[in-house]
C-alpha beads as a LAMMPS data file, in Angstrom:
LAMMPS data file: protein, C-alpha beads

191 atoms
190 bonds

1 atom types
1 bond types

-500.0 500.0 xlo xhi
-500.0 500.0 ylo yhi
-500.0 500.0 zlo zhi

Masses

1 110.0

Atoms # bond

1 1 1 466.924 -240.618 89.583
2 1 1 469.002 -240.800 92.423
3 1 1 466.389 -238.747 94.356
4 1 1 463.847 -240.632 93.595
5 1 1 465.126 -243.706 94.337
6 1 1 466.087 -242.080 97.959
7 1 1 462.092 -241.308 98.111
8 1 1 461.524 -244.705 97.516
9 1 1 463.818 -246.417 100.125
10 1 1 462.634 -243.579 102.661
11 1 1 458.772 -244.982 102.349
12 1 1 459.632 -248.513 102.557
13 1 1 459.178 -249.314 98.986
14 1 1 462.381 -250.498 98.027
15 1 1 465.665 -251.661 99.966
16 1 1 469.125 -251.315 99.177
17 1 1 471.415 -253.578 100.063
18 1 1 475.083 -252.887 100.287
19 1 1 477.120 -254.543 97.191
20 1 1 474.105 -256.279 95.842
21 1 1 471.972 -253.209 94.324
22 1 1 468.414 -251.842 95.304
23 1 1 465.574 -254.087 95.318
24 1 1 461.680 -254.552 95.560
25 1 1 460.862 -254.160 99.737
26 1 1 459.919 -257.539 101.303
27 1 1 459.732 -255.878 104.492
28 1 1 456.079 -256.958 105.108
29 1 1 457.387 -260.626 105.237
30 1 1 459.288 -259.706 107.929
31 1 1 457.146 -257.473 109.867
32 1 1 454.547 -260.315 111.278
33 1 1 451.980 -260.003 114.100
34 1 1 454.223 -262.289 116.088
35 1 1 456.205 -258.802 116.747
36 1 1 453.348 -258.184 119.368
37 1 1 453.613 -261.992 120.891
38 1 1 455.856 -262.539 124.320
39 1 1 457.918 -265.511 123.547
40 1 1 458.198 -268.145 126.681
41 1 1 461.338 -270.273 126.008
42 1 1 461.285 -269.975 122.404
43 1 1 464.438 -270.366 120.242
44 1 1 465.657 -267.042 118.047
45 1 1 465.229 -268.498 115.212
46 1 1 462.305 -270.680 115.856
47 1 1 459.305 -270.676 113.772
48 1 1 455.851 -270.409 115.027
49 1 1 453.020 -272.874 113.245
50 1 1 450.182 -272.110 111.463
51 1 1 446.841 -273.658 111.471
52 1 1 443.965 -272.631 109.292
53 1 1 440.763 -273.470 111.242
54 1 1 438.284 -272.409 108.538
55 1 1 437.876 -270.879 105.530
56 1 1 434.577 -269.442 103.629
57 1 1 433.118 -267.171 101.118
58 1 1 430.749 -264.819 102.896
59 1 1 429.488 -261.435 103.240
60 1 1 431.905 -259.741 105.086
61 1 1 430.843 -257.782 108.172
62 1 1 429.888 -254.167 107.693
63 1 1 433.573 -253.021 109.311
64 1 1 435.296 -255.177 106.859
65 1 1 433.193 -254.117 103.941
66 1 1 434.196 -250.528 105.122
67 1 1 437.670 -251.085 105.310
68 1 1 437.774 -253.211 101.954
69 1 1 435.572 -250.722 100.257
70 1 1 433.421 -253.414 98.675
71 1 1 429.971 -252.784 97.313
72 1 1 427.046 -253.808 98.847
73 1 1 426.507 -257.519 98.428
74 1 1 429.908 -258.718 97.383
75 1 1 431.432 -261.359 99.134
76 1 1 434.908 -261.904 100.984
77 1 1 437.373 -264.545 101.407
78 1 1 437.436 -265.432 105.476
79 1 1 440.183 -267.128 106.914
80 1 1 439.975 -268.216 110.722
81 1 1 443.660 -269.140 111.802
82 1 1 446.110 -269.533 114.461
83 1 1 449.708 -269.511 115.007
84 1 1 451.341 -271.394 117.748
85 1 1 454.834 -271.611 119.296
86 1 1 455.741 -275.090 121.219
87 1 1 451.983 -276.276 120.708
88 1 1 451.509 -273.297 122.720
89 1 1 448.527 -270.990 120.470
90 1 1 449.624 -267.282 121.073
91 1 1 448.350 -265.376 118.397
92 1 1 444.676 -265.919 116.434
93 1 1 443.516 -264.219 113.436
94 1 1 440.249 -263.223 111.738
95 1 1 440.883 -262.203 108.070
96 1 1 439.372 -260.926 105.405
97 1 1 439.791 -260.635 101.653
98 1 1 438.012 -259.616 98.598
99 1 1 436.682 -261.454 96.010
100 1 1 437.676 -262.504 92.855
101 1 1 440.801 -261.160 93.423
102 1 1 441.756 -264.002 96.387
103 1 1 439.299 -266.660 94.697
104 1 1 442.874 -268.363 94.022
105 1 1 444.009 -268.499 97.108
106 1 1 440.768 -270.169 98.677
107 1 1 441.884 -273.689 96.491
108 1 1 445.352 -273.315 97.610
109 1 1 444.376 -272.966 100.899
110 1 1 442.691 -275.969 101.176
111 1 1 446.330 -277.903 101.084
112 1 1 448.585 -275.651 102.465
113 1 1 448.600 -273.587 105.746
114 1 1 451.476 -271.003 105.427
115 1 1 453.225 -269.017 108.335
116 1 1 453.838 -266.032 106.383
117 1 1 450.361 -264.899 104.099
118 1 1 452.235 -261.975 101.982
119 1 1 454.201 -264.074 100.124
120 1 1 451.277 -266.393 99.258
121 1 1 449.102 -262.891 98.152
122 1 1 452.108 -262.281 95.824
123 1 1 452.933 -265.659 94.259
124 1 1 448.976 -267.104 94.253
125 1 1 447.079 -263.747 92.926
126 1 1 449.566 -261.212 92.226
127 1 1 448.851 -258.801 94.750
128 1 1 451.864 -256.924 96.601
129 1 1 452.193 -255.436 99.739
130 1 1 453.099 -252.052 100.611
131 1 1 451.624 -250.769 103.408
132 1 1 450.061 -251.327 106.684
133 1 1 447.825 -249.991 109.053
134 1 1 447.592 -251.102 112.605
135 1 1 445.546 -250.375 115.314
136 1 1 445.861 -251.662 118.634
137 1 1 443.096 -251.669 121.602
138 1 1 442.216 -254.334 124.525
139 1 1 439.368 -256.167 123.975
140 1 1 437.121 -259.139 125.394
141 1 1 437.770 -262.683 122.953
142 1 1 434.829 -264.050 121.901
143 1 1 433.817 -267.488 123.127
144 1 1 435.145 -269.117 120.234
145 1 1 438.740 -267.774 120.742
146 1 1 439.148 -267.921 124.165
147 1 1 438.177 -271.621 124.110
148 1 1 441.200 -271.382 121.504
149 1 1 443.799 -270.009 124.299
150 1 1 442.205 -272.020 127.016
151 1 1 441.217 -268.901 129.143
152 1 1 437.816 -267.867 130.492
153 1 1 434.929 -266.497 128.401
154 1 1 435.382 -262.893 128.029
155 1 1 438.940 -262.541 128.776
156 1 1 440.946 -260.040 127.682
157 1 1 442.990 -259.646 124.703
158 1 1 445.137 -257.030 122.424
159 1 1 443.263 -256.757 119.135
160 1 1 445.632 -255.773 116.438
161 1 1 443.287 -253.925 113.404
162 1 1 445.207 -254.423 110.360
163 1 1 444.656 -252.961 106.602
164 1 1 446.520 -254.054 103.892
165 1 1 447.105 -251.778 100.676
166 1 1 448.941 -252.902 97.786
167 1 1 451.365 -250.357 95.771
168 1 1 448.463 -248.738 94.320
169 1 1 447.222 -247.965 97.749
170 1 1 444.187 -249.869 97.616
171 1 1 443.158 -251.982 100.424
172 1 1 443.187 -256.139 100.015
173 1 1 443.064 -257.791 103.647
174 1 1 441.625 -256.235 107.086
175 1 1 442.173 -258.736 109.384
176 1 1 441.725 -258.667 113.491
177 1 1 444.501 -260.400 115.617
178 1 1 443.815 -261.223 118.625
179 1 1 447.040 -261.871 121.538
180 1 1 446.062 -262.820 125.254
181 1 1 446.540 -259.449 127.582
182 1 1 449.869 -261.951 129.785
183 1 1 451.180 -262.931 126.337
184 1 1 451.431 -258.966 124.757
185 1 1 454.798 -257.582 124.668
186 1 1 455.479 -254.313 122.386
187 1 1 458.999 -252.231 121.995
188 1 1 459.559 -249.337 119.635
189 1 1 462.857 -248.093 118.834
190 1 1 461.987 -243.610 118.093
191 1 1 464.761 -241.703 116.627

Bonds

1 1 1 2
2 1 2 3
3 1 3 4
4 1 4 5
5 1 5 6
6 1 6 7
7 1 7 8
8 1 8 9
9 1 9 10
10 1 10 11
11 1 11 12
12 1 12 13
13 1 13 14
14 1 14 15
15 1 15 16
16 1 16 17
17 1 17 18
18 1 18 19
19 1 19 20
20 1 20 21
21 1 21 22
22 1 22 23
23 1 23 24
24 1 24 25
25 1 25 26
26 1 26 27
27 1 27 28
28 1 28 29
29 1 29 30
30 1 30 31
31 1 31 32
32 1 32 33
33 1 33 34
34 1 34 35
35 1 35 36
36 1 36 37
37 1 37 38
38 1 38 39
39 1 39 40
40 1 40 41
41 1 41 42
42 1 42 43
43 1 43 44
44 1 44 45
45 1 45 46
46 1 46 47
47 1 47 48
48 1 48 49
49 1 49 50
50 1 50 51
51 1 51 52
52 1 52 53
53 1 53 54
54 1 54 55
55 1 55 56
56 1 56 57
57 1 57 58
58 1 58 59
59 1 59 60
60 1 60 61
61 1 61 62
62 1 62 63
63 1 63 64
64 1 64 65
65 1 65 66
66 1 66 67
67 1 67 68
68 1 68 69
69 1 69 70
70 1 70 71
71 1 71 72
72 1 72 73
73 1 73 74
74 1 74 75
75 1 75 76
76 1 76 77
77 1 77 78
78 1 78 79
79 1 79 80
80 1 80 81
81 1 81 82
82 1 82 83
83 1 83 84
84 1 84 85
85 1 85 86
86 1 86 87
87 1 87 88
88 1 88 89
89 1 89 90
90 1 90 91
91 1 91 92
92 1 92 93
93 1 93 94
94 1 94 95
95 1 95 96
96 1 96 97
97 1 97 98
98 1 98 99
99 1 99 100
100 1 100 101
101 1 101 102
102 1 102 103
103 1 103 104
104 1 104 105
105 1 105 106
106 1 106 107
107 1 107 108
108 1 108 109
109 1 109 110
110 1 110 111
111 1 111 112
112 1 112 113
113 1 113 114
114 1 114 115
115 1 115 116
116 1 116 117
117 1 117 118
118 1 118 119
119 1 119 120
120 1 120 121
121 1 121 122
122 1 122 123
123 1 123 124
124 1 124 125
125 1 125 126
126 1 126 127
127 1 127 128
128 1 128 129
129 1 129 130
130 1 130 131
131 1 131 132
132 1 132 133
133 1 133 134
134 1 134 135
135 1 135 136
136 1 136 137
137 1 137 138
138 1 138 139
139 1 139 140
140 1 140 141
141 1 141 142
142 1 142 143
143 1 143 144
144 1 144 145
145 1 145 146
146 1 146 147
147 1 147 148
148 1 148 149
149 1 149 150
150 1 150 151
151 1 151 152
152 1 152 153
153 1 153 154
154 1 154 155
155 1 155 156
156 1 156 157
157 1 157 158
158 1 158 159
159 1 159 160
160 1 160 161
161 1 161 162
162 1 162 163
163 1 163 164
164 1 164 165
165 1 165 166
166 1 166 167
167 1 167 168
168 1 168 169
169 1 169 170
170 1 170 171
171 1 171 172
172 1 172 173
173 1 173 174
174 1 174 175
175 1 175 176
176 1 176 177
177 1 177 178
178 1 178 179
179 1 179 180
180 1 180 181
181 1 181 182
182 1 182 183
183 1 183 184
184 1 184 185
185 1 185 186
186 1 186 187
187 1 187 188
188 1 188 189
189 1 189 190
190 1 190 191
C-alpha cells in the first residue's frame, strides 16, 4: 500500500501533507495560466479578475474536435474570457468543452464568472482534473483579441495549448490562452 500510495504522490495524484494525512491533489487549482503572465506592480497575494465575454453551444473547430475526441457533429461548450490584474487584461482565453457533460455549467455561467474554472468542473458536473498538457508557441492575436489588449492587429502573442484529462485520462477542456509577447514571463525550477 505504502508503494502505491508513493506512485500516487509521485504523478501528482494525491498530496501528503505533513500531520494532516494524504489527500486528493488540488494542484490544478493552483497551477493557473497566470504562471505565464509578468506581473507589473501587482500585490503577492492579489487576485486577478475574471470576465466571461461570451458563451455558446457550437460546433467546435476541427482542432478542438480532435483534441476532445468528439464525433462528428456534436457540439461544444465555448467560453470567450479574460482575466485582468489592476483593470489591466493580461491573459485571454478561448475554451472549449464537451457536451452534455458541461451542459451544467453553461446555466451557471450565466451568473457567475469564476477566477479559477477546475473547481467549478468539479463542484458543477463532477469532472476532476488530473492532468495537463501544454503547449506553448508565438502567435499573431486575432483582431478580436488584440482589440482586447489594446495593441495593433496582428500582434504578437504566447499561445498556451492546453488539454485537460480527468483521472480516467480522458480529455474535457482544450482551451487556447493567449498572453501579449512584453507581458510573457516563464521560470522552471529542473532538478
Amino acid at each position: 500500500m505504502r508503494n502505491v500510495l508513493d506512485a500516487l504522490v509521485q504523478d501528482g495524484l494525491v498530496e501528503r501533507i505533513r500531520g494532516l494525512g494524504t489527500f486528493v491533489s488540488r494542484s490544478f487549482e493552483r497551477s493557473s495560466m497566470l504562471r505565464f503572465v509578468r506581473f507589473r506592480g501587482t500585490k503577492g497575494n492579489e487576485l486577478p479578475t475574471a470576465q466571461i465575454l461570451a458563451t455558446k453551444i457550437l460546433s467546435p473547430p476541427e482542432k478542438a474536435a480532435q483534441q476532445l475526441r468528439l464525433a462528428p457533429g456534436q457540439t461544444a461548450l465555448y467560453m470567450h474570457r479574460c482575466r485582468s490584474f489592476g483593470g489591466e487584461i493580461v491573459l485571454v482565453e478561448h475554451i472549449w468543452l464537451p457536451l452534455p457533460k458541461f451542459e451544467k455549467l453553461s446555466a451557471y455561467l450565466e451568473s457567475n464568472s469564476p477566477v479559477l474554472l477546475y473547481p467549478v468542473y468539479e463542484s458543477e458536473c463532477d469532472v476532476l482534473v488530473a492532468r495537463a498538457v501544454d503547449d506553448l508557441t508565438a502567435q499573431p492575436l486575432t483582431d478580436q483579441d488584440a482589440k482586447l489588449f489594446q495593441l495593433a492587429q496582428g500582434a504578437m502573442a504566447i499561445q498556451i495549448e492546453r488539454t485537460m484529462h480527468d483521472h480516467v485520462g480522458a480529455p474535457f477542456e482544450w482551451r487556447l490562452s493567449y498572453i501579449p509577447a512584453d507581458r510573457f514571463h516563464y521560470t522552471v525550477e529542473i532538478k
